[in-house]
Residue frames relative to the residue before (quaternion, step in Angstrom):
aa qw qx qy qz dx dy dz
X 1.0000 0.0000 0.0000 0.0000 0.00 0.00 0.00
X 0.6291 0.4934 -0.3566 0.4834 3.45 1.13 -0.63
X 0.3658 -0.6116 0.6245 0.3196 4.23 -1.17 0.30
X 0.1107 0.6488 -0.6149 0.4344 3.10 0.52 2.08
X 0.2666 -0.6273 0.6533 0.3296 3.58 -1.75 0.15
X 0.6033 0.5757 -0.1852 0.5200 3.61 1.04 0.43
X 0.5001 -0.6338 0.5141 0.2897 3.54 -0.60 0.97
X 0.5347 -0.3739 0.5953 0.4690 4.01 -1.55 0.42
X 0.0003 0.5658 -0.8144 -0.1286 2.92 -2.13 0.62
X 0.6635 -0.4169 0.5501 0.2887 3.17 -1.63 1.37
X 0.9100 0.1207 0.1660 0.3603 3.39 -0.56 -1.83
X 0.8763 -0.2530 -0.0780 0.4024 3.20 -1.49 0.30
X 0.5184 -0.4833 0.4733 0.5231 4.27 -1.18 0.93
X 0.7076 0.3212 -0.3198 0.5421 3.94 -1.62 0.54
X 0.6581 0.4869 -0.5116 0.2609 3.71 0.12 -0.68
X 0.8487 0.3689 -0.2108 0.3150 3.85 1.11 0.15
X 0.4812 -0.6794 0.3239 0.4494 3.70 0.30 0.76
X 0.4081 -0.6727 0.5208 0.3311 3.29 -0.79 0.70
X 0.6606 -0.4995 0.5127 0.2262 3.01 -1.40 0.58
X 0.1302 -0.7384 0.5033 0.4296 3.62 -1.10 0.72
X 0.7760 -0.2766 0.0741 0.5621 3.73 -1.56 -0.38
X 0.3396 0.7917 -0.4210 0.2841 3.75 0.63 -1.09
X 0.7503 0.5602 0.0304 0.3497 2.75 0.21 -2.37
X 0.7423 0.5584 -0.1970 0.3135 2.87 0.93 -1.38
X 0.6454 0.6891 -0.0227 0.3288 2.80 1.41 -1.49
X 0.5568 0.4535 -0.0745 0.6919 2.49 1.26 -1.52
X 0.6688 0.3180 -0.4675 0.4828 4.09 -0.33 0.10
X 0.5744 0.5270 -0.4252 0.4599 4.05 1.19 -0.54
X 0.7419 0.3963 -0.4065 0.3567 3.02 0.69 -0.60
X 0.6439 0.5112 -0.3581 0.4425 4.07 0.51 -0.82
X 0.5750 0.3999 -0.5028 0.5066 3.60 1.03 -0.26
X 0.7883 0.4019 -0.4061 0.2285 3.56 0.14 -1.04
X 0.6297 0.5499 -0.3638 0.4108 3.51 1.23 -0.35
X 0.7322 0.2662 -0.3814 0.4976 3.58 1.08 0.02
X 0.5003 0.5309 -0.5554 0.3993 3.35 0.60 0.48
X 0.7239 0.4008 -0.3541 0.4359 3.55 1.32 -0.56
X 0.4753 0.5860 -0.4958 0.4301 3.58 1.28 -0.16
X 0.6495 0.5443 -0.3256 0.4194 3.59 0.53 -1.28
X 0.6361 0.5513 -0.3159 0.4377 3.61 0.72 -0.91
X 0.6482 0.4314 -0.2783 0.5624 3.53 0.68 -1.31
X 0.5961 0.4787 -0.3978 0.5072 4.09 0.31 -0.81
X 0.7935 0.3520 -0.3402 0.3615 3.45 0.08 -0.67
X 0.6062 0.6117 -0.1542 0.4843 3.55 1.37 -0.56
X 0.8782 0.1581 0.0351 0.4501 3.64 1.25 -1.02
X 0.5222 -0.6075 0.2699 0.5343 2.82 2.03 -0.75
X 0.6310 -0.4095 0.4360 0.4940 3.69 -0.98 -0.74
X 0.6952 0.5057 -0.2541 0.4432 3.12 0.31 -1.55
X 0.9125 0.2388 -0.1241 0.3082 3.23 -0.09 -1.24
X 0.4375 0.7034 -0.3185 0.4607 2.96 1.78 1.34
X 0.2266 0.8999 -0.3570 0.1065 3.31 0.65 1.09
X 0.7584 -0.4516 0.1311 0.4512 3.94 -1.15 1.26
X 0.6048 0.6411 -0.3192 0.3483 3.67 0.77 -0.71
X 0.6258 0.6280 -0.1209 0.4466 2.98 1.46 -1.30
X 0.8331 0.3005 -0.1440 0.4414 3.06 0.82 -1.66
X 0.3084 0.7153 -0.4196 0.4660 3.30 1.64 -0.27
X 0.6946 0.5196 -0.1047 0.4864 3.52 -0.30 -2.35
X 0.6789 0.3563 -0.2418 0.5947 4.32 0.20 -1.10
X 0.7269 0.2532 -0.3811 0.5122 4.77 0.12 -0.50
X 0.3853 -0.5835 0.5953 0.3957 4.03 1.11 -0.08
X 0.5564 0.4125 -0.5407 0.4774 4.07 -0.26 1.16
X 0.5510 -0.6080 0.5406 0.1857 3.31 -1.45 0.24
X 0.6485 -0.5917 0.2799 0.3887 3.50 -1.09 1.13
X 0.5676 0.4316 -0.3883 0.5837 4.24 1.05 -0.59
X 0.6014 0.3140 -0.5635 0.4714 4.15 -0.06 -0.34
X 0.6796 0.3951 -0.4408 0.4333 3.82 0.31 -0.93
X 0.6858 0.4339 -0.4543 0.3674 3.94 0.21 -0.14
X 0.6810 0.5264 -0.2920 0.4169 3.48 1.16 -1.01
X 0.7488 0.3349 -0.3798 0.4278 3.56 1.30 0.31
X 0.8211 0.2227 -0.1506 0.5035 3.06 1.54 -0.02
X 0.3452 -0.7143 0.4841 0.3692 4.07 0.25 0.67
X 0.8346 0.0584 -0.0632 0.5440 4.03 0.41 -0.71
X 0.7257 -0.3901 0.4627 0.3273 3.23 -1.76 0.17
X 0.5200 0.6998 -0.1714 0.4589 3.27 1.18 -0.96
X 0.6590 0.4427 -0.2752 0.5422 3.71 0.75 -1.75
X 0.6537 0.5531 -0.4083 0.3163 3.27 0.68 -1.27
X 0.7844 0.4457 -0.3051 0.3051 3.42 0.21 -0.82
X 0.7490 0.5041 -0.1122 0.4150 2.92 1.47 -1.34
X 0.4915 0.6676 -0.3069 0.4676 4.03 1.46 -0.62
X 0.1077 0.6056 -0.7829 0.0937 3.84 -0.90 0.67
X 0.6210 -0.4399 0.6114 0.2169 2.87 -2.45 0.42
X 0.5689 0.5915 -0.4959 0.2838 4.05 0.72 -0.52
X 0.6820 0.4047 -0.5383 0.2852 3.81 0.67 -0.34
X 0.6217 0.5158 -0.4580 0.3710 3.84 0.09 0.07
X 0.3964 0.6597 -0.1962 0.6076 3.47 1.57 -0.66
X 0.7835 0.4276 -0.2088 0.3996 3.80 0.65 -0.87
X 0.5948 0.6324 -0.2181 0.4459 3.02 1.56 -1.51
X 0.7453 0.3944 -0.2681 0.4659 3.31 0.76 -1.18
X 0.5461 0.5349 -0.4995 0.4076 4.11 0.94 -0.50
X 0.6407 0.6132 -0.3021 0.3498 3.29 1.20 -1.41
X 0.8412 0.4310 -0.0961 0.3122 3.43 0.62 -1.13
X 0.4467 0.5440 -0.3500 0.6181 2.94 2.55 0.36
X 0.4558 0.6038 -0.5550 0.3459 3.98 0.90 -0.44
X 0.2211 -0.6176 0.6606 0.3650 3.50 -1.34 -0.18
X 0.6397 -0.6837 0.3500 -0.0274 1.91 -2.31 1.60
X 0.6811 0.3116 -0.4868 0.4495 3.06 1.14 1.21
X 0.4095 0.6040 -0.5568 0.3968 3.52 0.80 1.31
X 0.8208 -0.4615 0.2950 0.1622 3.01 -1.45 1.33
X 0.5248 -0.6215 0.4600 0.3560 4.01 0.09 1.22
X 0.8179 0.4592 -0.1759 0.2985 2.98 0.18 -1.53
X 0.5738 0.4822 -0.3287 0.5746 3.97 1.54 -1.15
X 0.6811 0.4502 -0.3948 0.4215 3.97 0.64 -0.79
X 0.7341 0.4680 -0.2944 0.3942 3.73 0.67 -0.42
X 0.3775 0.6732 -0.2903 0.5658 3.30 1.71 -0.66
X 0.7188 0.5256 -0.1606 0.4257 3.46 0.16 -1.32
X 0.7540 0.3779 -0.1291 0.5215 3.35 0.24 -1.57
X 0.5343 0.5001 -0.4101 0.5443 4.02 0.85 -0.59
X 0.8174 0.4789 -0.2518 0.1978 3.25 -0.27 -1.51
X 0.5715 0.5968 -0.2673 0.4958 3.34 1.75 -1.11
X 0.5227 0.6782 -0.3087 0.4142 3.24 1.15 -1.53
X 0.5925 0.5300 -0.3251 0.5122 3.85 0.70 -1.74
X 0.8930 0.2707 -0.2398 0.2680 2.73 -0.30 -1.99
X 0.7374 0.4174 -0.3964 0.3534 3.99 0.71 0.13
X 0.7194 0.3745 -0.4294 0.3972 2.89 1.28 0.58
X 0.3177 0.5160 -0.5365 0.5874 3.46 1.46 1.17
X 0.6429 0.5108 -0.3559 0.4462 3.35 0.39 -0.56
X 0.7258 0.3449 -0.1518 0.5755 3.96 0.55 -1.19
X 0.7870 -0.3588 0.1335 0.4837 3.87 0.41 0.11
X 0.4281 -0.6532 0.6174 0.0940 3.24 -0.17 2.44
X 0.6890 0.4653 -0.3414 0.4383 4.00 0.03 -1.67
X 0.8666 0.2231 -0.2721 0.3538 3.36 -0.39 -0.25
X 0.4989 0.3750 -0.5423 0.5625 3.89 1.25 0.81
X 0.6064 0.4521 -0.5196 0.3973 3.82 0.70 -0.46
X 0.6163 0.5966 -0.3713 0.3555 4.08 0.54 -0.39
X 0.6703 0.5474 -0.2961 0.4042 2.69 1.15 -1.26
X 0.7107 0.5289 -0.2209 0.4079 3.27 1.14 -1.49
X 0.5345 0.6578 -0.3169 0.4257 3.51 1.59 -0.18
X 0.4347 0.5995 -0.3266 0.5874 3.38 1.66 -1.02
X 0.9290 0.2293 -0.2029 0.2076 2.85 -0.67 -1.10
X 0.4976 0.5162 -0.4386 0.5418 3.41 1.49 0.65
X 0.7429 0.5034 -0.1545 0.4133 3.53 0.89 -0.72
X 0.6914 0.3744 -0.1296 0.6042 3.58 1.28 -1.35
X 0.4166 -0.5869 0.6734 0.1688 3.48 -0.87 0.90
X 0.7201 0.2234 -0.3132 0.5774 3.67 -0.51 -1.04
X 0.6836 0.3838 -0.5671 0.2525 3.78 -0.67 0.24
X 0.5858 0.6623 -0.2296 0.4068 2.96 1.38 -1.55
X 0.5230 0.6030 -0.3130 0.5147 3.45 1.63 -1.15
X 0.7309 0.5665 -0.2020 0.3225 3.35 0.52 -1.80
X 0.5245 0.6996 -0.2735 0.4008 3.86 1.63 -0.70
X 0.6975 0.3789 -0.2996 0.5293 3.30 0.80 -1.01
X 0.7393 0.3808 -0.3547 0.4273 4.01 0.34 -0.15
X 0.6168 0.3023 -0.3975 0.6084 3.90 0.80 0.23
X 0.4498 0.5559 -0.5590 0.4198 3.88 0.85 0.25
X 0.5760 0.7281 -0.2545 0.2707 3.52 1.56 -1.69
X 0.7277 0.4521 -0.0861 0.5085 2.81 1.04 -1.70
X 0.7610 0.2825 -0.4435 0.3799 3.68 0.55 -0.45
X 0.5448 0.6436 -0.4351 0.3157 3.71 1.45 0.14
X 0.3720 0.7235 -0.3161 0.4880 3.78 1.82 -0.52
X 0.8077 0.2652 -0.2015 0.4864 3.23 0.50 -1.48
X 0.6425 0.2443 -0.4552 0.5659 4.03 0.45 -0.62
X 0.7258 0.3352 -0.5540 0.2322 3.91 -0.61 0.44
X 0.2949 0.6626 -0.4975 0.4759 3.60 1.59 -0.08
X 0.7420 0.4603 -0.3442 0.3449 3.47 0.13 -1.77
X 0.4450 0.7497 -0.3202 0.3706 3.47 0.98 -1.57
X 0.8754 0.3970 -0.1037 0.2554 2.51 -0.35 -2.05
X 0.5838 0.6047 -0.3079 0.4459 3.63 1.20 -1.01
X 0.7713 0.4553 -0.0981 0.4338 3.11 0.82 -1.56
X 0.6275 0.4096 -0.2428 0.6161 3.85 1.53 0.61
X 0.3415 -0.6790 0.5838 0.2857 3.45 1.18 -0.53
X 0.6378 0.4224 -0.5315 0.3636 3.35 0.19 0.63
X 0.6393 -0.5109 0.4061 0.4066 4.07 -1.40 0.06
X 0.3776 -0.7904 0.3520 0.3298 3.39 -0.67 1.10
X 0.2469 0.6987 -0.4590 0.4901 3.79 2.17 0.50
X 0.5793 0.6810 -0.4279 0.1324 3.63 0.69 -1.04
X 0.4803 -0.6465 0.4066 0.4314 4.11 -0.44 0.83
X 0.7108 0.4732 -0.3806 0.3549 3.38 0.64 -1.27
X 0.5621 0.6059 -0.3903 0.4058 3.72 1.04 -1.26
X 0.7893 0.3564 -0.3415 0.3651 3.42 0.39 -1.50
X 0.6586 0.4996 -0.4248 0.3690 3.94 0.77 -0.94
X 0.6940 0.5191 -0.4025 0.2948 3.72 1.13 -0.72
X 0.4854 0.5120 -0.4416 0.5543 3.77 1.65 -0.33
X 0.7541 0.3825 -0.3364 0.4147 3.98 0.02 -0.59
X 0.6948 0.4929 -0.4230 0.3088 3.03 0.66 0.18
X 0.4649 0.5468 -0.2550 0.6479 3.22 1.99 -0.69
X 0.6948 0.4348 -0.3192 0.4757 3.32 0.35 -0.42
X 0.7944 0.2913 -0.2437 0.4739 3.54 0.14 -0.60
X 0.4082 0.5066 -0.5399 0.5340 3.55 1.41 0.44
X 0.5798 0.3963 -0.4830 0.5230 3.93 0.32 -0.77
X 0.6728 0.6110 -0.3353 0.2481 3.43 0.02 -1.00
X 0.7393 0.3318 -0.2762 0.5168 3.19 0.99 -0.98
X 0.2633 0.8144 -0.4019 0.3255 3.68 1.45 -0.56
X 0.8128 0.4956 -0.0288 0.3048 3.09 -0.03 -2.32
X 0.6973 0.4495 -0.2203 0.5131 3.36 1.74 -0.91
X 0.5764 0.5195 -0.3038 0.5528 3.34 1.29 -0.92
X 0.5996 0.3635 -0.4346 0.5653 3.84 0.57 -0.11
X 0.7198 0.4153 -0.3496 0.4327 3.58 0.02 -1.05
X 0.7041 0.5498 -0.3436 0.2898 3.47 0.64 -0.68
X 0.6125 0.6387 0.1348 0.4457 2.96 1.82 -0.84
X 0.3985 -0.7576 0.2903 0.4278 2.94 2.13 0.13
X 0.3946 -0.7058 0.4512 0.3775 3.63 1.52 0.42
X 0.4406 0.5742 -0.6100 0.3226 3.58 0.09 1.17
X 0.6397 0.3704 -0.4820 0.4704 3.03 -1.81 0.73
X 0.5664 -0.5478 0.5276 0.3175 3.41 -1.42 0.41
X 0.3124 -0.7557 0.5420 0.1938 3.52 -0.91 1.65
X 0.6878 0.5816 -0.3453 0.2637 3.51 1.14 -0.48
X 0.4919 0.5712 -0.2942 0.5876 3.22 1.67 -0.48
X 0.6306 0.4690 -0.4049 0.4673 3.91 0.62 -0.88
X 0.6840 0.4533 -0.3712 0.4345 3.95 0.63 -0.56
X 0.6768 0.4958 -0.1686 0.5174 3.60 1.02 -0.70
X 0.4803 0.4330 -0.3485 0.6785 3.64 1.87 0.46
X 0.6814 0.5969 -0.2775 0.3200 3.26 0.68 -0.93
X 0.8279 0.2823 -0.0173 0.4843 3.06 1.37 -1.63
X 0.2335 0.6594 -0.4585 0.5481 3.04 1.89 0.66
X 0.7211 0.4992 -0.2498 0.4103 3.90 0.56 -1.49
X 0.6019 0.5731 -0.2911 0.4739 3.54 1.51 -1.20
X 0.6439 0.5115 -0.2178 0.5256 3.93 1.24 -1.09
X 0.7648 0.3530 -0.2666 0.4684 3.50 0.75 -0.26
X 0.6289 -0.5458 0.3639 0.4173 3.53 1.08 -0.38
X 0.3059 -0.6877 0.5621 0.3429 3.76 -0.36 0.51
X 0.2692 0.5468 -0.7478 0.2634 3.17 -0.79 1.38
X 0.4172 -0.6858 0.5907 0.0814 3.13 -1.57 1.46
């Protein structure tokens, strides 16, 4: 998300292998096409934002813009932070609490992307109050980044990463951020989203009583 040749890092500068060129390239390119989607969205709307456009506006063609993304939708919605997680995750030690190691890794995640480009999580978070098919589009890249933090999980307990409890305890963190992100966005995004997740998962640590 950042107009880096290099994925966000959570944690300390060096604490990730650079990328080789390939890689590199190939991360210039998914930033520049959503930075030009976002541009055109903010300029024309959603709707009447369409691949040709955003293709024709990052300088690539309408099949490079499919071959990095399958919908308009991915675009908006797809960062580099969930590999970036795995590895924060899988540095925690393995006898801290699921729940303090995911806390952690989330929150940095937030806070470095507020930090690397506040404007373009508040859009996003605007979509996804406003656009039905994105809002739709949230719960199935949630899917995929819950696969990968309960894999980690799971390794790092000895249990299968199929396990019920593993998978319901990532969706449930997870769909607490989830609902977060709307309740800010819904909300004219005031107040401090990072504190609203850390209320959120304060409720998740104590038990869902109302």
């Amino acid at each position: 998300m950042e107009a880096t040749s290099r994925p966000p890092s959570v944690s300390a500068p060096g604490a990730q292998p650079r990328p080789g060129l390939r890689e590199r390239k190939k991360l210039r390119t998914r930033i520049a096409i959503r930075r030009a989607t976002y541009r055109l969205i903010s300029e024309q709307g959603y709707e009447a934002t369409t691949i040709e456009q955003i293709a024709d506006a990052a300088e690539v063609s309408p099949s490079t813009v499919f071959r990095y993304f399958a919908t308009k939708e991915d675009i908006v919605l797809t960062d580099e932070y969930d590999p970036v997680m795995e590895t924060e995750l899988r540095n925690r030690p393995a006898d801290e609490p699921p729940l303090v190691s995911l806390r952690l890794i989330m929150t940095e995640a937030l806070t470095a992307f507020l930090a690397g480009d506040e404007e373009e999580l508040r859009q996003r978070t605007r979509l996804m109050v406003e656009v039905p098919a994105v809002r739709a589009r949230v719960a199935e890249t949630m899917s995929d980044t819950a696969k990968v933090l309960a894999r980690t999980l799971a390794d790092r307990s000895g249990r299968s990463p199929d396990d019920l409890e593993v998978r319901v305890f990532v969706a449930a963190v997870l769909g607490a951020l989830r609902e977060v992100t709307l309740y800010w966005g819904e909300h004219g995004q005031e107040g401090d989203l990072i504190a609203l997740v850390h209320q959120a998962l304060d409720r998740l640590e104590g038990g869902l009583t109302l």
